[in-house]
PATORFI-96334 format. One record per residue (C-alpha): y, x, z; residue number from 1. Coordinates in Angstrom, 2 decimals, m for minus. Each point is the difference from the previous one (the first is absolute). Example, Ala and Ser with C-alpha at 12.3 -4.5 7.8 and 13.67 -1.06 7.14 Angstrom:
{{m4.50 12.30 7.80} 1},
{{3.44 1.37 m0.66} 2},
// end
This chain:
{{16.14 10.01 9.29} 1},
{{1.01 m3.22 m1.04} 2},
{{m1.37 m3.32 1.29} 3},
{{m1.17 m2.50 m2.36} 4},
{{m0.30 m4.14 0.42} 5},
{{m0.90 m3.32 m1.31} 6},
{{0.28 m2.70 0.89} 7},
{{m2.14 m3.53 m0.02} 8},
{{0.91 m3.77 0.63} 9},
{{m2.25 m2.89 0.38} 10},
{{0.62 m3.48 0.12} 11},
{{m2.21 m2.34 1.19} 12},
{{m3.65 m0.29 0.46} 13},
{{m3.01 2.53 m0.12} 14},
{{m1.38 m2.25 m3.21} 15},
{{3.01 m2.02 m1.38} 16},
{{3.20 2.86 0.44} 17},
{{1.41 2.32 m2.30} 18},
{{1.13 3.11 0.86} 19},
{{2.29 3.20 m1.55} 20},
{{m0.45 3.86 0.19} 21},
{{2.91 1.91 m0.76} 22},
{{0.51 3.99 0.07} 23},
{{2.95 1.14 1.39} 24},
{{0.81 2.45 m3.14} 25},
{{0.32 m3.69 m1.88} 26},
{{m2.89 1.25 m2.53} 27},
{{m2.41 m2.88 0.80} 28},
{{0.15 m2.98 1.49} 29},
{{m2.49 m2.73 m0.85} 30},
{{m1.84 m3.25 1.02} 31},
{{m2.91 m0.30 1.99} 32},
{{m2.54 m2.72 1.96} 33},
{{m2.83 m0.84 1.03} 34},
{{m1.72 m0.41 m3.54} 35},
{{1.54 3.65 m1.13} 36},
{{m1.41 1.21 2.89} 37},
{{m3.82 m1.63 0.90} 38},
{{m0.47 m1.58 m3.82} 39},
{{1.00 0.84 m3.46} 40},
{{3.65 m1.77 0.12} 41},
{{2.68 2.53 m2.38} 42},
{{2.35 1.84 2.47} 43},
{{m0.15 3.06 2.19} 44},
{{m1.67 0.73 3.29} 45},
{{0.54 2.14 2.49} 46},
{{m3.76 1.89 m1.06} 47},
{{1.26 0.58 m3.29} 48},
{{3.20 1.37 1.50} 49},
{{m2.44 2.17 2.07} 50},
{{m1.73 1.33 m2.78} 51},
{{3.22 0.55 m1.73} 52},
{{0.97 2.11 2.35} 53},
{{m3.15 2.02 0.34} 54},
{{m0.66 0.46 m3.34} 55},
{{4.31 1.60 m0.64} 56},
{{m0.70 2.32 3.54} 57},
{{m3.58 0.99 m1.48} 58},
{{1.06 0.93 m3.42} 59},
{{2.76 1.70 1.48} 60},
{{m1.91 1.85 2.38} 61},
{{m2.38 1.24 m2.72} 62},
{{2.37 1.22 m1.81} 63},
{{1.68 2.56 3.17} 64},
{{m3.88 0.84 0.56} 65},
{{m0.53 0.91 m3.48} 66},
{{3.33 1.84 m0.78} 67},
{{m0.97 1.78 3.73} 68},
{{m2.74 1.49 m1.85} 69},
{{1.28 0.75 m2.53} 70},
{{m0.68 m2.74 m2.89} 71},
{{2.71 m2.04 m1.52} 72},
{{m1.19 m2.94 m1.05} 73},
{{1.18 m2.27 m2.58} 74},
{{m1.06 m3.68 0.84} 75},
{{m1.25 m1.54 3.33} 76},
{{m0.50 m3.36 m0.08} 77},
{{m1.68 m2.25 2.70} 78},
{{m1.06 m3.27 0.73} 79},
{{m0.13 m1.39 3.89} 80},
{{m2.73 m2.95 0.68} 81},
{{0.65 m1.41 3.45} 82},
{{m2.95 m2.11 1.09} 83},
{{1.27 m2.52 2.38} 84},
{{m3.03 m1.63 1.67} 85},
{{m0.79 m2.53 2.46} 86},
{{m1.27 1.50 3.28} 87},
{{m1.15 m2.10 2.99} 88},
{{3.01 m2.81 0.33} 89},
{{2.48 2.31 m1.76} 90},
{{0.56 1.65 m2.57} 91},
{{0.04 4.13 m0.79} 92},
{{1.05 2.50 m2.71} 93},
{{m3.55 1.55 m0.22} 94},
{{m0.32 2.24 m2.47} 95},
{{2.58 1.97 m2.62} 96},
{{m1.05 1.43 m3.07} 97},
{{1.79 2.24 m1.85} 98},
{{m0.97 0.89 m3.53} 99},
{{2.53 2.93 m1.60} 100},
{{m0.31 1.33 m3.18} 101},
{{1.75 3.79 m0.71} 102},
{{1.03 2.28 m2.65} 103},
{{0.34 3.19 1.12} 104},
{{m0.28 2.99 m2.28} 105},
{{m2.67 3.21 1.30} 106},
{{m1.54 m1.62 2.78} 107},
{{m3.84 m0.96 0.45} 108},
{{m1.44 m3.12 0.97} 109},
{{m1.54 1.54 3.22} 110},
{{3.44 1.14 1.15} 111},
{{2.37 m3.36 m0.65} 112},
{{m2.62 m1.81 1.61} 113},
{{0.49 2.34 3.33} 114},
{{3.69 m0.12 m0.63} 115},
{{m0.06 m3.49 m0.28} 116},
{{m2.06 m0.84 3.18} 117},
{{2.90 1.68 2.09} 118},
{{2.18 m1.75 m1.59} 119},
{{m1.37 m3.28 1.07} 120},
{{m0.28 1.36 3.51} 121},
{{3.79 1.41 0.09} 122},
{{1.79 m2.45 m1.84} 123},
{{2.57 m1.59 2.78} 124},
{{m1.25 m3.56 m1.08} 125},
{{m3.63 0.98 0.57} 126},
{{0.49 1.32 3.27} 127},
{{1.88 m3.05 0.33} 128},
{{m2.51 m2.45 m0.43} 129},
{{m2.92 2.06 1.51} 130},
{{m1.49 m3.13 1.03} 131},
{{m2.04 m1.73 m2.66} 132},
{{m2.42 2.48 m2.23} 133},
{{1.93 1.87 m2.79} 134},
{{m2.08 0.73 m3.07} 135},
{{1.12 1.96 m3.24} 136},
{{m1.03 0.42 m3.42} 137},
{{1.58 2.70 m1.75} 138},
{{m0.56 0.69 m3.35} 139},
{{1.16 3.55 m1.97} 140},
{{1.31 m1.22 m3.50} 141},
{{m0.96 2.74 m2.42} 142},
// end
């Protein structure tokens, strides 16, 4: 299996440096600080990278689960919030939601929701960061 990277550079201080993420494939690469990351400043963050992440090895594990069981389904789409919190004199990546939506021909609410929960659990990124509390929506599009 292949091994993937990024990389990140920062220069200067916690408050007043700049920093760049880059992925190795050359896809991304953007800007980020201390105001993208703790305030509302434009630019990326790791977090968002995070949920970026989550939400492509989610969708993608959803769709294995469901095509296991025989669904195919049309449309996943998903959306990562990555709650990055202060804790004691630190902070922590607390909580991830994930809220999917699905169309997926023949299959009942009851059963995508099942299929769905194991895909949460199994997706590599999941068991990845096992750490802070994982919660999903997901929604059956009729």
């Amino acid at each position: 299996m292949p091994v993937r990277k990024a990389e990140a550079e920062w220069k200067g201080t916690l408050r007043e440096g700049r920093g760049t993420l880059k992925l190795s494939s050359g896809a991304f690469q953007g800007a980020y600080s201390f105001g993208t990351r703790f305030e509302e400043a434009p630019g990326t963050n790791p977090e968002e990278l995070i949920g970026a992440a989550h939400a492509g090895c989610f969708s993608m594990a959803l769709s294995g689960a469901l095509g296991r069981a025989g669904f195919s389904p049309l449309r996943i789409h998903t959306v990562a919030s990555v709650h990055l919190e202060k804790v004691g004199e630190g902070f922590e990546i607390t909580t991830i939601h994930l809220a999917t939506t699905a169309e997926v021909p023949g299959i009942d609410a009851a059963a995508f929701a099942e299929i769905a929960e194991g895909a949460k659990r199994n997706c590599p990124v999941s068991k990845a960061l096992a750490g802070p509390r994982i919660h999903l929506d997901a929604r059956l599009l009729a």
